[in-house]
C-alpha positions as CSV (number, residue, x, y, z in Angstrom):
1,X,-97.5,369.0,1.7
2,X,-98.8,369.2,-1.8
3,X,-96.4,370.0,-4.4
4,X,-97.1,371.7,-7.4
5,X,-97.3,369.7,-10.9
6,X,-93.8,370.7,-12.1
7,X,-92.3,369.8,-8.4
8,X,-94.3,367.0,-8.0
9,X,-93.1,365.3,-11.7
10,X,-89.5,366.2,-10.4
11,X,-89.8,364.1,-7.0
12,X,-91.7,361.6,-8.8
13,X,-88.8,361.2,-11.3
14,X,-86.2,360.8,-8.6
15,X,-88.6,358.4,-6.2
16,X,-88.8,356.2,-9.0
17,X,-85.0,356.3,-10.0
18,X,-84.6,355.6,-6.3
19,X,-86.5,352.6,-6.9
20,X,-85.1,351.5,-9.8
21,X,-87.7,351.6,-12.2
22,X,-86.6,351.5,-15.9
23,X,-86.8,354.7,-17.7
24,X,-89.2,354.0,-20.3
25,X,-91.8,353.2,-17.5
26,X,-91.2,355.9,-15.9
27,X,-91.5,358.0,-18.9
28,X,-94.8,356.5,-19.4
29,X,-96.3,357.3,-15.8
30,X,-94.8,360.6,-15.9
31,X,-96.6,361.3,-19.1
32,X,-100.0,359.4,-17.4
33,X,-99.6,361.7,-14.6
34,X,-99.3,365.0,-16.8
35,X,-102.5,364.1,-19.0
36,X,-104.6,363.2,-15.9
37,X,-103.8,366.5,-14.2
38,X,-104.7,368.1,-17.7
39,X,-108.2,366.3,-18.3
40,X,-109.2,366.4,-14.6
41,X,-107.7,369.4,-12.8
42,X,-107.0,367.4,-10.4
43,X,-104.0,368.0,-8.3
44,X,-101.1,365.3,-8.7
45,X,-101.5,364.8,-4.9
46,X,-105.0,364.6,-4.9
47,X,-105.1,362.1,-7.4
48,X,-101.9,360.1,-7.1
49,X,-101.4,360.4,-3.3
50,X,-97.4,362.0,-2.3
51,X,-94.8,361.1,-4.9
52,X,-92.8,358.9,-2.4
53,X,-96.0,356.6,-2.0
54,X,-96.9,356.6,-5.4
55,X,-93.5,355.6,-6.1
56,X,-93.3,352.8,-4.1
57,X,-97.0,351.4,-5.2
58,X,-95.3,351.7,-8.8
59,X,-92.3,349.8,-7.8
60,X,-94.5,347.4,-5.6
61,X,-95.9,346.1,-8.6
62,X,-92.9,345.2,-10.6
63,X,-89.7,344.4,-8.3
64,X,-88.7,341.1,-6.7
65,X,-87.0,342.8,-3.9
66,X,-84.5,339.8,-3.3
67,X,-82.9,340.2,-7.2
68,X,-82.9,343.6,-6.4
69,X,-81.0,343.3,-3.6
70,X,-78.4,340.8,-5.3
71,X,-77.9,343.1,-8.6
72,X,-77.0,345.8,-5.9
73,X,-74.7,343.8,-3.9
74,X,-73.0,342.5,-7.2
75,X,-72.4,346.3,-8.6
76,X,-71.6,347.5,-5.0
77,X,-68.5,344.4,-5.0
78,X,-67.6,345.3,-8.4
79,X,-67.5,348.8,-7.9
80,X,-65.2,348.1,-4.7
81,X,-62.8,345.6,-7.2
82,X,-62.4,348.8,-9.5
83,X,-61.5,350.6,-7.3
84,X,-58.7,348.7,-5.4
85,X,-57.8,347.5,-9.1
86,X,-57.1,350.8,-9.9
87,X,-55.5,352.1,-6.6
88,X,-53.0,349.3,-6.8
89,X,-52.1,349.9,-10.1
90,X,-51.5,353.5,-10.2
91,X,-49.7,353.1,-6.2
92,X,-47.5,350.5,-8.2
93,X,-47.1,352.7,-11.3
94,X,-46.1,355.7,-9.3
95,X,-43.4,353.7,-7.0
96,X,-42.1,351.8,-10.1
97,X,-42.9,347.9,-9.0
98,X,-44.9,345.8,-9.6
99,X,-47.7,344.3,-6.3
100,X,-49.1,341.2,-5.5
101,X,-46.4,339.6,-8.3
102,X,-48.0,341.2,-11.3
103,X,-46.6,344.4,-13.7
104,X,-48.6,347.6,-12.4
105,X,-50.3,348.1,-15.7
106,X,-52.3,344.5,-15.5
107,X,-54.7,345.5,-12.3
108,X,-54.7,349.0,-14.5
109,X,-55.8,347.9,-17.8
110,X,-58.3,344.9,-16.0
111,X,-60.2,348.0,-13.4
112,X,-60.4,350.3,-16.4
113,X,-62.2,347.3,-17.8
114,X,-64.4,346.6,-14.8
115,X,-65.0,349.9,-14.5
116,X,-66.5,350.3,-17.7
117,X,-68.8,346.9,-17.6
118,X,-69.6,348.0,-14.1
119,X,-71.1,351.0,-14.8
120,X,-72.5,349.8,-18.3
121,X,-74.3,347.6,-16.1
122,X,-75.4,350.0,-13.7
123,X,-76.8,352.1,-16.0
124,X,-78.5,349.5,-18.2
125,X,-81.0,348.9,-15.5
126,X,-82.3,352.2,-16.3
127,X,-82.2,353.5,-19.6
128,X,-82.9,356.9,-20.7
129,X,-86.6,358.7,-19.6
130,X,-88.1,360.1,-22.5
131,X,-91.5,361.5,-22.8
132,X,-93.6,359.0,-24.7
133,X,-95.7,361.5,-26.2
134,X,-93.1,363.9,-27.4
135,X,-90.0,361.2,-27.5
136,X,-88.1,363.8,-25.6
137,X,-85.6,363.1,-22.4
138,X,-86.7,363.7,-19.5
139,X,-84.7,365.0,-16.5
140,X,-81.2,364.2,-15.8
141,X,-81.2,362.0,-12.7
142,X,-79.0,359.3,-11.7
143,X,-80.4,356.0,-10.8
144,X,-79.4,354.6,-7.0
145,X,-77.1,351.7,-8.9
146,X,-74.8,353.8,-10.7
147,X,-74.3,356.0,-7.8
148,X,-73.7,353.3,-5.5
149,X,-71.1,351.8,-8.1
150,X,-69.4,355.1,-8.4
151,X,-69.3,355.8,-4.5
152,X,-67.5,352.4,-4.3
153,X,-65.5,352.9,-6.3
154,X,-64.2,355.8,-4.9
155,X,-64.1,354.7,-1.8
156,X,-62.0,351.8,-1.6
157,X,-59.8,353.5,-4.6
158,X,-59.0,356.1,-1.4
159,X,-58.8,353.6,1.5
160,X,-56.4,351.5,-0.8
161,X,-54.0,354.4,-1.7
162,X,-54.4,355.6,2.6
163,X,-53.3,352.2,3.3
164,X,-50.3,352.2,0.4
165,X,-49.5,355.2,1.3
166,X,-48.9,354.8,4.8
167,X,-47.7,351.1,4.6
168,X,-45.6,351.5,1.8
């Protein structure tokens, strides 16, 4: 299915967030793309094949798919210990004692902390997509790490106040 240009920068700019391509590069083959279909004519499929494949020749040539693995791993863990960090705390600050030995507002004030780093982290891998021609911001799309980080988080912050909850 061939997508036009505006569509076809869109799916290009999420493929390559996917991906985890940092946002100045993909600023930069966004903006190749756009002048190419301007001097040619040439349809962004024609020329550039689907965005998904393009994508993943783009990320072909710069990832080492192992340390991108581990830096996913790492967030996903740390985004887990936030989130029981913080469901700990705030279980212990709601029944007024302290868990695991410590006062409730320690696993509080050290997961608002690891949150933070966490998702500093996660989003450092990407910075912003600007246009380099125009130095404006392109798109707002997430990149896969900080949504992975944030979707741990959440989840073991709600399996650890089910299991509070329930367990007392």
């Amino acid at each position: 299915m061939k997508l036009p240009p505006e569509k076809y920068q869109r799916s290009l700019l999420v493929e390559l967030h996917r991906r985890d391509v940092p946002g100045p590069r993909i600023g930069d083959i966004l903006a190749e793309v756009d002048s190419h279909v301007a001097e040619t004519g040439e349809t962004p499929n024609d020329a550039f094949g689907p965005p998904k494949q393009y994508a993943d020749t783009i990320a072909g040539q710069r990832l080492q798919r192992g340390n991108r693995t581990l830096r996913i791993i790492l967030l996903a863990v740390s985004g887990a210990a936030t989130g029981f960090l913080l469901a700990t705390a705030i279980a212990g600050l709601v029944a007024g004692e302290s868990r695991y030995g410590v006062p409730s507002w320690l696993p509080l004030v050290i997961g608002v902390l690891l949150a933070g780093l966490t998702i500093a982290l996660a989003r450092r891998s990407q910075g912003p997509v600007t246009d380099p021609r125009t130095g404006e911001t392109i798109g707002p799309s997430q990149p896969l790490a900080f949504t992975l980080v944030l979707g741990a988080v959440l989840v073991c912050f709600a399996i650890v106040l089910v299991i509070v909850t329930v367990f007392g």
